[in-house]
C-alpha positions as CSV (number, residue, x, y, z in Angstrom):
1,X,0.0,0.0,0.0
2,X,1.5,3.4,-1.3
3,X,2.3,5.4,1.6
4,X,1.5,2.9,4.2
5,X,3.5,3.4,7.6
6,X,5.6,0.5,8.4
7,X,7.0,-0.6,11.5
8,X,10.5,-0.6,12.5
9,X,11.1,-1.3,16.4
10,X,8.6,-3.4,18.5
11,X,8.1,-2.9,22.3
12,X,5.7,-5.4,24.9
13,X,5.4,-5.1,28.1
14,X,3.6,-6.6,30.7
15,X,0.3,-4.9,29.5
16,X,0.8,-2.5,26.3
17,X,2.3,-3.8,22.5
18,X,4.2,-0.7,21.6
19,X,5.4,-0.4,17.8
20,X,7.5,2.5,16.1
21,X,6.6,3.7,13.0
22,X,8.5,4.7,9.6
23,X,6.4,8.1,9.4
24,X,7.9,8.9,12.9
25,X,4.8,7.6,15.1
26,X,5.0,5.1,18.1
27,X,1.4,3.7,18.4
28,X,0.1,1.6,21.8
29,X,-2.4,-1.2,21.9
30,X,-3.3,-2.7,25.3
31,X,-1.2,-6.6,25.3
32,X,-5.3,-7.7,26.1
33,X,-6.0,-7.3,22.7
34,X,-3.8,-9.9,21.5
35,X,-4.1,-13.1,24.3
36,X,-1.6,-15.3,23.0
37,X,0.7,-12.1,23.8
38,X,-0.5,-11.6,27.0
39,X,-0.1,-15.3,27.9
40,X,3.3,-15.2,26.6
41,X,6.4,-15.4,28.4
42,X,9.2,-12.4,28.2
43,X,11.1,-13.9,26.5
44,X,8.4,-14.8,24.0
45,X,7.3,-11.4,23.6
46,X,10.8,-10.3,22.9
47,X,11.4,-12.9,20.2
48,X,9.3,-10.8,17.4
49,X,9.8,-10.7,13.8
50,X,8.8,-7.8,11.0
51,X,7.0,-9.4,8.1
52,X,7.1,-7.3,4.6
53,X,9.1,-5.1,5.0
54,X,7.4,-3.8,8.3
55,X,3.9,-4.4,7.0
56,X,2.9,-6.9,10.1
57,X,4.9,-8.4,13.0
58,X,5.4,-12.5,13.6
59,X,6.4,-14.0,16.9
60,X,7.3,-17.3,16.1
61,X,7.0,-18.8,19.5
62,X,3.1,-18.5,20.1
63,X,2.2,-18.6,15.8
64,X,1.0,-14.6,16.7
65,X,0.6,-12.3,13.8
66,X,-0.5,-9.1,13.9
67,X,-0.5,-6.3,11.1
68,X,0.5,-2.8,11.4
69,X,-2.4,-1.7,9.9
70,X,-4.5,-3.2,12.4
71,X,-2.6,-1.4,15.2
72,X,-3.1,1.5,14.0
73,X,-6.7,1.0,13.0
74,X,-7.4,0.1,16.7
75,X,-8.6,-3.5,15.8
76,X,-7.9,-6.3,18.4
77,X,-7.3,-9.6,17.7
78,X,-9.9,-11.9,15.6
79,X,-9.5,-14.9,17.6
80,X,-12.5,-17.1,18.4
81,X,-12.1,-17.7,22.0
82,X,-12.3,-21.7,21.5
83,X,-9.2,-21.6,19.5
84,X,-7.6,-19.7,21.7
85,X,-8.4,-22.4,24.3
86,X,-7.0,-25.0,21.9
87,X,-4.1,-23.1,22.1
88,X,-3.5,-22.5,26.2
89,X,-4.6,-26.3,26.7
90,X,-1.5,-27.0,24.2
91,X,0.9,-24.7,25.8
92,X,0.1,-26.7,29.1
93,X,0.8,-30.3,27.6
C-alpha cells in the first residue's frame, strides 16, 4: 500500500504492544487485545519478527501475527475464544 506506515522497532510489556513507526509515530495497543501475547512469556514477547518489509509483526513462539495496519486502525485480535483455548490447553501439555 502506497504510503502505508511500516513498522520498524517493537516494544511489549507486561500490559501495552508498543510499535515505532516509519512516518515517525510510536502507536500503543493494550497486550489484552492480543491473548496469545499476553499469555506469553518475556522472552516470548521479545522474540518478534517484521514481516514485509514492516507491513505486520510474527512472533514465532506462540504462531502470533499481527499487522501494522490493524494497530493503527485500533482492531484487536480476531481470535474465536475456542481456539484460543485449543491453544492455552496445548501450551500446558
Amino acid at each position: 500500500m502506497i504510503g502505508m506506515a511500516l513498522a520498524t522497532a517493537v516494544a511489549v510489556t507486561g500490559d501495552t504492544l508498543t510499535v515505532d513507526l516509519t512516518d515517525g509515530r510510536r502507536v500503543s495497543a493494550p497486550l489484552a487485545w492480543y491473548p496469545r501475547l499476553l499469555h506469553a512469556t518475556s522472552e516470548e514477547r521479545s522474540n518478534w519478527q517484521l514481516v514485509a518489509r514492516g507491513e505486520g509483526i510474527h512472533w514465532p513462539a506462540v504462531d502470533e501475527d499481527i499487522s501494522v495496519a490493524s494497530i493503527i486502525a485500533g482492531r484487536p485480535s480476531a481470535e474465536s475464544a475456542p481456539s484460543l483455548q485449543r491453544w492455552l490447553d496445548a501450551r500446558k501439555a
